[in-house]
RODO-2510 file (C-alpha; in nm, 4 decimals, decimal comma):
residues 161
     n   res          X          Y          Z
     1     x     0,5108    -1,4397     0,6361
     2     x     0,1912    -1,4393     0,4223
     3     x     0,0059    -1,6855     0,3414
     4     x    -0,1956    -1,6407    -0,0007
     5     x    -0,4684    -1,8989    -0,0690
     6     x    -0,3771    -2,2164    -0,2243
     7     x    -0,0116    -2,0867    -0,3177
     8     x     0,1886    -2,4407    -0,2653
     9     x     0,4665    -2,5226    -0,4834
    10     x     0,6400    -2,8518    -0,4606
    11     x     0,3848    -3,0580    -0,5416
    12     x     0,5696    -3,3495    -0,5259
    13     x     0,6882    -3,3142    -0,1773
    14     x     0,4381    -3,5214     0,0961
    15     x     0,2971    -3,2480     0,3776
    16     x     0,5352    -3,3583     0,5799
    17     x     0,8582    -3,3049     0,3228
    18     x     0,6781    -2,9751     0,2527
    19     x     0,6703    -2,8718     0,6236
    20     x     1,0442    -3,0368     0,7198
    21     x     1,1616    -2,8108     0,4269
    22     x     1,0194    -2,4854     0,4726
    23     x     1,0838    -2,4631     0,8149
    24     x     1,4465    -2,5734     0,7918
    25     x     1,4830    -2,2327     0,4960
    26     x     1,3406    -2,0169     0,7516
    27     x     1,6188    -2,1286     1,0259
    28     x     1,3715    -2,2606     1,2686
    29     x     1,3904    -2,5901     1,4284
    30     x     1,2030    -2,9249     1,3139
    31     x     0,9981    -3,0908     1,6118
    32     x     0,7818    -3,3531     1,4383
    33     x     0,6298    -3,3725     1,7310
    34     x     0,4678    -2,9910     1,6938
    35     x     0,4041    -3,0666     1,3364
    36     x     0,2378    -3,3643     1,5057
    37     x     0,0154    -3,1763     1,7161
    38     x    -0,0650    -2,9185     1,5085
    39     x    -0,1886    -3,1329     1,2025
    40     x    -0,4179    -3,3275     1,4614
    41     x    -0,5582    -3,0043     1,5830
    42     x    -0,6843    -2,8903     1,2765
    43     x    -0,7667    -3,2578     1,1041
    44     x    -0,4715    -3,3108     0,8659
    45     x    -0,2522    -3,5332     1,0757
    46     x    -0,3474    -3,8208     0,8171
    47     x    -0,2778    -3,6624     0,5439
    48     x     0,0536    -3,5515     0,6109
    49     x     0,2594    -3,8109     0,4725
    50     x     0,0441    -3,7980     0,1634
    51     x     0,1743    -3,5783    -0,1402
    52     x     0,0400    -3,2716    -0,1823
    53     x    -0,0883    -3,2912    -0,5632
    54     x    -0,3391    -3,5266    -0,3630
    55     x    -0,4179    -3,2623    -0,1427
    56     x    -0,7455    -3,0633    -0,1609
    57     x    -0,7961    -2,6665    -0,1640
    58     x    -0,8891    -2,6823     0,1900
    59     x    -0,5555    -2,9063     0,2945
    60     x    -0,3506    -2,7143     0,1043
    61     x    -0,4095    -2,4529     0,3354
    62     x    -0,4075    -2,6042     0,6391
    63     x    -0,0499    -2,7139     0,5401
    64     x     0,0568    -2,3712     0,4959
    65     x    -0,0626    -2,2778     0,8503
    66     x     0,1175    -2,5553     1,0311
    67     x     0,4360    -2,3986     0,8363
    68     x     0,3649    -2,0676     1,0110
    69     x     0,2678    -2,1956     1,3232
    70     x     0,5746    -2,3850     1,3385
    71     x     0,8096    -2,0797     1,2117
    72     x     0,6037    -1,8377     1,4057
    73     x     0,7058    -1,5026     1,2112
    74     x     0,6654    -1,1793     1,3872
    75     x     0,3864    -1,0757     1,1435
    76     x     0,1598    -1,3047     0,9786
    77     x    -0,0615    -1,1999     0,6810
    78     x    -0,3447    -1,4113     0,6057
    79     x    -0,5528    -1,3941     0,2574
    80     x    -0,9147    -1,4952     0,3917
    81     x    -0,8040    -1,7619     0,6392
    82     x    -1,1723    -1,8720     0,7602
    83     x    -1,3277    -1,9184     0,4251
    84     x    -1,1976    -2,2390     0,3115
    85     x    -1,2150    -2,3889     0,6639
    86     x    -1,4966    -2,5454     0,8280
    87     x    -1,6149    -2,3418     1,1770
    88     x    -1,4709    -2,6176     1,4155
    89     x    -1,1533    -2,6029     1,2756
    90     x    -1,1262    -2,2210     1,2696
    91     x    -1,2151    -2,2219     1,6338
    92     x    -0,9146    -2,4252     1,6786
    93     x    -0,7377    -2,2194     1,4490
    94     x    -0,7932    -1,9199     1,6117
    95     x    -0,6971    -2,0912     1,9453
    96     x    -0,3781    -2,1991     1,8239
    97     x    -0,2997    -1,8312     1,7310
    98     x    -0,3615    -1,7470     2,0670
    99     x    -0,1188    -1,9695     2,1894
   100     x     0,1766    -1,8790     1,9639
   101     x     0,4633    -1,6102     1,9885
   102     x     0,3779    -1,4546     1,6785
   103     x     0,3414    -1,0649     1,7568
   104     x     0,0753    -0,9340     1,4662
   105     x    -0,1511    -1,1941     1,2547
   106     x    -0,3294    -0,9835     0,9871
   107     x    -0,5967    -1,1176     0,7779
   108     x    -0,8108    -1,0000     0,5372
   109     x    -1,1947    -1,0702     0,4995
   110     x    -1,5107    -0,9648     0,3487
   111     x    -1,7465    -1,1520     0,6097
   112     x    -1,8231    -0,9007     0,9215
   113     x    -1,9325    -1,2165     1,1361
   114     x    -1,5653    -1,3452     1,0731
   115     x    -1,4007    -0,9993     1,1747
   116     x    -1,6402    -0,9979     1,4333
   117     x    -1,5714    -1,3005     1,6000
   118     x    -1,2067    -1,3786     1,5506
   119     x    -1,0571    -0,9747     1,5277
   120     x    -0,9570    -0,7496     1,7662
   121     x    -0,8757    -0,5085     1,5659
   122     x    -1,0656    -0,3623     1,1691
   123     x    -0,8451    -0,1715     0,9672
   124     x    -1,0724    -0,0344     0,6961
   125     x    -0,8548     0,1514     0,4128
   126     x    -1,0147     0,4235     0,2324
   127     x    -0,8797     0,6317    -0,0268
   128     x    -0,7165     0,8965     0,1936
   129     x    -0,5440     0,6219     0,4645
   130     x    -0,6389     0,3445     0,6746
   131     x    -0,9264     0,3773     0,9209
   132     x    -0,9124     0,1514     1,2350
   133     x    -1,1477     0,1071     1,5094
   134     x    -1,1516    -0,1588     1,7730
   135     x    -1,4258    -0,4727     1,7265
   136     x    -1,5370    -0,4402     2,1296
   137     x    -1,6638    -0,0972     2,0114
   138     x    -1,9426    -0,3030     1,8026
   139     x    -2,2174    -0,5030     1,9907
   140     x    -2,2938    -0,7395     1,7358
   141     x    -2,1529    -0,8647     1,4189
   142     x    -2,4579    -0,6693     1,2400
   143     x    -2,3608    -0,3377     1,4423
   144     x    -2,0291    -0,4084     1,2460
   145     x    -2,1331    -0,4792     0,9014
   146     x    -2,3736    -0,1544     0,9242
   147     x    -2,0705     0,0338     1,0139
   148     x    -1,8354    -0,0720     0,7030
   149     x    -2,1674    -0,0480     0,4596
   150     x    -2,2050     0,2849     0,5671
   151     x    -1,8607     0,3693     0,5521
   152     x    -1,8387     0,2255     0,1929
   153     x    -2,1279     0,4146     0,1002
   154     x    -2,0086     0,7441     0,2465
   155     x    -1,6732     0,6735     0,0418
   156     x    -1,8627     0,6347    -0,2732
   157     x    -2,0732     0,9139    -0,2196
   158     x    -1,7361     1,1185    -0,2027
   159     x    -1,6267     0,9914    -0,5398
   160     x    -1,9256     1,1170    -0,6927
   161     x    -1,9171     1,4591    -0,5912
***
């Protein structure tokens, strides 16, 4: 599943009509009750029975994560999850992740304090292939960001020559 940033069609569905629906087309079972749960944990219980042309950037969102939290796809792609959230809910977030059955959540970023704190894994592509390390090798989120400058720089330098 992958989630793109503010990608919602059916405006005129509430949240809740929005959720009901795309988890029924993905063959997964409706418990209100998780929908429930999940839309208190991340602040949009209120708001679910509202329509979503109502619905902020930031709800939008959050709507689209209760769908995969609910569906819980094997791999989950995730366009810059943490930016449009505010840091208590993407503790949460992140916690709820933890708790699910979904194998491989993959999300792109450009902030080394989010990769930092919420990875476990930095893919780095470069023109030749994908470079991965692991984020416990890096003591700090600084250690981190020095790392992918000076890869960036190195990669450059390479294109110059």
């Amino acid at each position: 599943m992958l989630i793109l940033e503010h990608d919602i069609p059916f405006k005129f569905l509430t949240g809740m009509e929005f959720i009901k629906l795309t988890v029924k087309l993905n063959n997964t079972e409706v418990i209100e009750k998780n929908i429930q749960e999940i839309g208190k944990a991340i602040a949009l219980e209120n708001e679910l029975n509202h329509y979503i042309n109502s619905y902020s950037n930031r709800m939008k969102y959050k709507l689209l994560i209760i769908c995969a939290l609910i569906i819980q796809p094997y791999l989950l792609l995730l366009d810059e999850p943490f930016t449009e959230l505010d840091p208590v809910t993407n503790y949460k977030l992140v916690d709820l992740f933890k708790s699910t059955k979904i194998n491989t959540i993959l999300f792109s970023t450009h902030t080394a304090d989010i990769a930092y704190n919420y990875g476990t894994t930095l893919l780095y592509l470069q023109k030749n292939g994908v470079c991965e390390n692991k984020i416990s090798d890096f003591k700090s989120a600084n250690e981190l960001n020095s790392y992918i400058t000076k890869k960036m720089k190195d990669d450059l330098s390479k294109e110059d020559r």
